[in-house]
N, C-alpha and C positions, 0 to 999 in steps of 0.2 A: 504494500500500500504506500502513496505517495502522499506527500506535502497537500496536492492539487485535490488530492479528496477532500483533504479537511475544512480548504478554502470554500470549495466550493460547496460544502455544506453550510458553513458557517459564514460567509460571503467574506469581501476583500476589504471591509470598513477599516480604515487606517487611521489615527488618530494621532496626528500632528502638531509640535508646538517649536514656536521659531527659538533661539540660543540665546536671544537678548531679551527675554520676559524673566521678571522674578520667579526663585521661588513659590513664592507668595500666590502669583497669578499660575502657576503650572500647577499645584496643589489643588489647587480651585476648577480647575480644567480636569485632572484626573478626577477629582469628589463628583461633577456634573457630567461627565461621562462613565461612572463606573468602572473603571477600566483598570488594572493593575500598573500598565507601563507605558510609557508613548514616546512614540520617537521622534528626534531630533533634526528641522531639515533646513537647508539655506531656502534662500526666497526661490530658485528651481530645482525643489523637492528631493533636492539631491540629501541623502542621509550623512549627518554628522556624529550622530549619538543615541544612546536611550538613556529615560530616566523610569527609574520606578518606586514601587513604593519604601522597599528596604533603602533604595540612596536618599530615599528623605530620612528614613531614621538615622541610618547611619551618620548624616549631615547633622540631624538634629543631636547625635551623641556629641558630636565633633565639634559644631558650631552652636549651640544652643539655638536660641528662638532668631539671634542674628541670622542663622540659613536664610530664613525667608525673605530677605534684600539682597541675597545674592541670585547673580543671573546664574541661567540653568546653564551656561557653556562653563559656568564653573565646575560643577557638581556633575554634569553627563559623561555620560561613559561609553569614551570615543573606540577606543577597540571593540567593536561591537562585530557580535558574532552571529552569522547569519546563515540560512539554507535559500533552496531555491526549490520550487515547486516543484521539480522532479526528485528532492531527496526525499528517500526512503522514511517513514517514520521512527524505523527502529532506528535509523542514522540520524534523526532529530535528537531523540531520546537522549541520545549517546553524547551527542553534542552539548545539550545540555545538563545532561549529569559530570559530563569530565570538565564542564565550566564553571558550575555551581550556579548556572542561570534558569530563571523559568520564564521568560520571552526570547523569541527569537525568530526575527523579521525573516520576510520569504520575499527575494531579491532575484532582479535577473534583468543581467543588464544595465545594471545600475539605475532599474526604476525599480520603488516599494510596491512591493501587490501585495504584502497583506501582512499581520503577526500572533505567529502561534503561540499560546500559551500552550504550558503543561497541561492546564484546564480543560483547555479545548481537545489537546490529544486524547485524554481520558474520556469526555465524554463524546467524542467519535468514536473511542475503543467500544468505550460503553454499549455505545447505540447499534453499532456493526454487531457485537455482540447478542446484543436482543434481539434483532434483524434475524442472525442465524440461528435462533433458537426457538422461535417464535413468538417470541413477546415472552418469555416469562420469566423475565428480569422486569416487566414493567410494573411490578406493583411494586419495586421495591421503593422506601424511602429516597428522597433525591441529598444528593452531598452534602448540598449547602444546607438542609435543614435540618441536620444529622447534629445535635448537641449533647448527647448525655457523654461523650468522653473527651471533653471540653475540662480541663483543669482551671479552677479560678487560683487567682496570685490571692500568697497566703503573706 
């Protein structure tokens, strides 16, 4: 299975923010789009970076509440590691586990067509799964509303 499944189930919405916006306003962009991560592009779309939500913590360990007046060309993370719609999923995976990352833009050509989360490869696994089984993974509870092994800070 390839990249180009996932997209195309889950479509190519890319969500973009320019190098010279605060903190402050890229925060506020990830909160209104729900999104975990968004990447970083000059004025033609070309990619610079991504940010996400651990490099706000991180930043906020680092920098305290000052982070949020700094520009995101500060803070974005230019080695940014990427696949292209023909890579393999298990070669996504892979990519992502030996990098310690869980977004990773799908490039080709040096245009963005789209960014996979870990999220999204699970629940394409997910759903292929159901698919070949006949549904009967479809009662189960869904991820995100799964709280009973949820630790509260003590």
């Amino acid at each position: 299975m390839k990249i180009q499944e996932i997209l195309d189930r889950k479509g190519n919405q890319v969500y973009v923010i320019g190098p010279d916006i605060t903190m402050r306003e890229a925060a506020a962009r990830i909160v209104a789009w729900n999104v975990g991560a968004v990447i970083v592009t000059d004025t033609d779309n070309a990619l610079l970076g991504i940010i996400s939500e651990r490099d706000f913590l991180r930043a906020l360990n680092k920098f305290g509440t000052g982070l949020l007046d700094l520009r995101v060309s500060v803070l974005m993370t230019t080695s940014v590691i990427t696949c292209t719609p023909e890579t393999t999923i298990g070669d996504a995976l892979s990519l992502m586990g030996s990098h310690h990352i869980r977004h990773l833009p799908v490039v080709r050509d040096g245009q963005i067509l789209g960014l996979m989360s870990i999220r999204d490869v699970l629940e394409f696994r997910l759903e292929t799964l159901s698919e070949q089984d006949g549904g009967r993974h479809n009662d189960a509870a869904p991820l995100s509303n799964s709280t009973n092994n949820v630790a509260s800070p003590t």
